[in-house]
C-alpha positions in Angstrom: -11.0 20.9 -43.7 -7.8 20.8 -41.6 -10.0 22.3 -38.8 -11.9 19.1 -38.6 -9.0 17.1 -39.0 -6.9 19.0 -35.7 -10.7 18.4 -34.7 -11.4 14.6 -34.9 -7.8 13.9 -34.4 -8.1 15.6 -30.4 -11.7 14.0 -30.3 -9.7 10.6 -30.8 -7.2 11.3 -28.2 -9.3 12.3 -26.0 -11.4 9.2 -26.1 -8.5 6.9 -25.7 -7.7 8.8 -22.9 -10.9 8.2 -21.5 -11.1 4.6 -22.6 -7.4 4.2 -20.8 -8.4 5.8 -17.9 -11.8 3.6 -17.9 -9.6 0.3 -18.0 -7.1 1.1 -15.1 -10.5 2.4 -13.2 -11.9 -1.0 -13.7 -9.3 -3.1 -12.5 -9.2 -1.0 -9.5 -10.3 -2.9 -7.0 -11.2 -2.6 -2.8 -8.9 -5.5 -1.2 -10.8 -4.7 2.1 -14.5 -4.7 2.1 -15.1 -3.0 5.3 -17.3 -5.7 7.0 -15.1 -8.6 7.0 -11.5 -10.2 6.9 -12.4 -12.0 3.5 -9.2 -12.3 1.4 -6.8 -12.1 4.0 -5.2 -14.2 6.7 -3.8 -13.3 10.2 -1.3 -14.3 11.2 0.3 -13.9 15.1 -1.4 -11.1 15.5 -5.3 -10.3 16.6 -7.1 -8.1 13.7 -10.6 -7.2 14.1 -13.5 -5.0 12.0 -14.1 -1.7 13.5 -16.3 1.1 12.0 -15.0 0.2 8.4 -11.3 -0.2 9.5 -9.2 -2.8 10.0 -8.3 -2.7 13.7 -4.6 -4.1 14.5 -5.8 -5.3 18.0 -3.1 -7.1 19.7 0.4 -9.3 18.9 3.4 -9.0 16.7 2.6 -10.4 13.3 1.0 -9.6 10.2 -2.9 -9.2 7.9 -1.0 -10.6 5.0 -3.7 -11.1 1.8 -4.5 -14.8 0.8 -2.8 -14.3 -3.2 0.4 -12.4 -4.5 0.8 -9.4 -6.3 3.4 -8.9 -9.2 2.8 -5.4 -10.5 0.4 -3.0 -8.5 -0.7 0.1 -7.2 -1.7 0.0 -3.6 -4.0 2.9 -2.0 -5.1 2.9 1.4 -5.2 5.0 4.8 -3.4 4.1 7.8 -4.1 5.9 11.2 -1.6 5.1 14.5 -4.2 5.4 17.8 -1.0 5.5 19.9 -0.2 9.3 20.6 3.8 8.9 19.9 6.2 6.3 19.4 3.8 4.4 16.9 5.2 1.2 14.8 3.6 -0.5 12.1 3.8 -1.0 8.7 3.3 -2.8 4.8 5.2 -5.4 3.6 5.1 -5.8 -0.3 6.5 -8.6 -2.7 7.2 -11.6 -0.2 6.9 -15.2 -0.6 7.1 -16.5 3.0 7.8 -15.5 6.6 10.9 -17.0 8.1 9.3 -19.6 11.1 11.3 -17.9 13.8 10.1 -14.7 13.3 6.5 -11.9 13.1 7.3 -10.5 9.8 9.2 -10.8 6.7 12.4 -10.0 6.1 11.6 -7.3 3.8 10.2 -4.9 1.6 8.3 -2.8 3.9 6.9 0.6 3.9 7.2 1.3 7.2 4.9 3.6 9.0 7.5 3.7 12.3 7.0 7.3 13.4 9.8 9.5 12.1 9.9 6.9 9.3 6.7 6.7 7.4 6.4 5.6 4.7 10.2 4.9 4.2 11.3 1.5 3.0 14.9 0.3 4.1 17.3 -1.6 1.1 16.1 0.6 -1.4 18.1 3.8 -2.1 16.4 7.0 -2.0 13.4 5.2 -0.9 12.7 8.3 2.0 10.7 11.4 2.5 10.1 13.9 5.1 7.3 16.5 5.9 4.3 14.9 3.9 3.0 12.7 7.2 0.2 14.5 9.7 0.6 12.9 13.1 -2.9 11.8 14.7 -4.7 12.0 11.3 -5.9 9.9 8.7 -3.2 9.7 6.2 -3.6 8.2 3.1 -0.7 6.5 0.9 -0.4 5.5 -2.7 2.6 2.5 -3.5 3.2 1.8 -6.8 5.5 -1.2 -7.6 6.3 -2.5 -11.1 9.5 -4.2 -12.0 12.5 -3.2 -9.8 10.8 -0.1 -9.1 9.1 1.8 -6.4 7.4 5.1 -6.0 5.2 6.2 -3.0 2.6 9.1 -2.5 2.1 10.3 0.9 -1.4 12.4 0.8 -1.5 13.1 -2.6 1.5 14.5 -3.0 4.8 12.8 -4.4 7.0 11.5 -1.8 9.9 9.2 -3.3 10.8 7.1 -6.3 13.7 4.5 -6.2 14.4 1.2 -8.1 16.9 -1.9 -7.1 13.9 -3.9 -6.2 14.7 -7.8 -5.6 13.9 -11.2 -5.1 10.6 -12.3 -6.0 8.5 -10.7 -9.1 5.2 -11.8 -7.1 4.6 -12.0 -3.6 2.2 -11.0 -1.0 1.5 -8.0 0.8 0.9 -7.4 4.0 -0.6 -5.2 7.1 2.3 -5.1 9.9 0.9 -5.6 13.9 3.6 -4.4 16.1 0.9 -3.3 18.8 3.8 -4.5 21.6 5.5 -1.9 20.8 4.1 0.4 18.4 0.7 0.4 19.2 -3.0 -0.2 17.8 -3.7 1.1 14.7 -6.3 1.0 11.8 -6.3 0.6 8.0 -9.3 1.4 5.8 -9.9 1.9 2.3 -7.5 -0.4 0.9 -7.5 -1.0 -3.1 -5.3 -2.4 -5.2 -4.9 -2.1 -9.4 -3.0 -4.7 -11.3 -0.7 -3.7 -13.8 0.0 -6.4 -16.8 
């Protein structure tokens, strides 16, 4: 009798595990379809579709999304097609972009070579050794509350909290291809945490 009890009791875990796991699943969803721009605006910047990517073609500015974000997990890829000296980046949990300037003035995860992946204002927020130059990379941001974490190809990179200003905001795709070069971004999804 106590067998079937140990029994049915991990049978019910395991199916809320399961159920759990089902629900975050669901509300995963691609913010990038890649065909089109649907869902996003640009904004001083040229941004085109190429082969399933989104192509930061020319012009300091930004691919910013057309809603906010509170809290989310944010997956996608990010490949520089500059062979050094690359600049770009994501900008997370904004509400406007100052009129005399490209981007916001912050959060971003920058993906400045030497600094991927690193956001500046937010202690501890920094990694090393987890980014392969002239490969696909793929990056996992997780932001809820005042915190941060990021995953740099699977593998844990930083956490820090001391997030500010607003609770919602938008995100966005940084074009610095003045300086920094082209780049591309595919495979962008993003799951909303209540």
């Amino acid at each position: 009798m106590k067998t079937k009890f140990i029994c049915g009791c991990a049978a019910m875990l395991c199916a809320v595990s399961i159920s759990t796991s089902a629900a975050l699943e669901a509300r995963r969803v691609p913010l990038f379809d890649g065909k089109t721009l649907d869902g996003w605006d640009v904004i001083k910047c040229e941004a085109v579709v190429k082969d399933g990517s989104i192509l930061l073609k020319d012009g300091n500015g930004v691919v910013q999304t057309k809603r906010k974000y509170s809290d989310f997990v944010l997956e996608f890829e990010w490949k520089s097609l500059k062979a050094d000296k690359w600049d770009s980046g994501v900008y997370f949990r904004y509400d406007s972009i100052p009129a005399n300037r490209e981007w916001p003035d912050r959060y971003q995860a920058n993906l400045r070579q030497g600094d991927e992946a690193n956001v500046d204002g937010l202690k501890g927020a920094k990694s090393q050794g987890l980014f392969k130059n002239g490969e696909w990379n793929s990056f996992k941001l997780t932001v809820r509350g005042t915190t941060v974490e990021m995953e740099i190809n699977g593998q844990p990179a930083w956490k820090a909290d001391g997030l500010e200003g607003p609770k919602n905001g938008f995100i966005s795709l940084q074009s610095e291809v003045a300086g920094g070069g082209q780049c591309l971004f595919r495979n962008l999804f993003i799951t909303e945490m209540k």
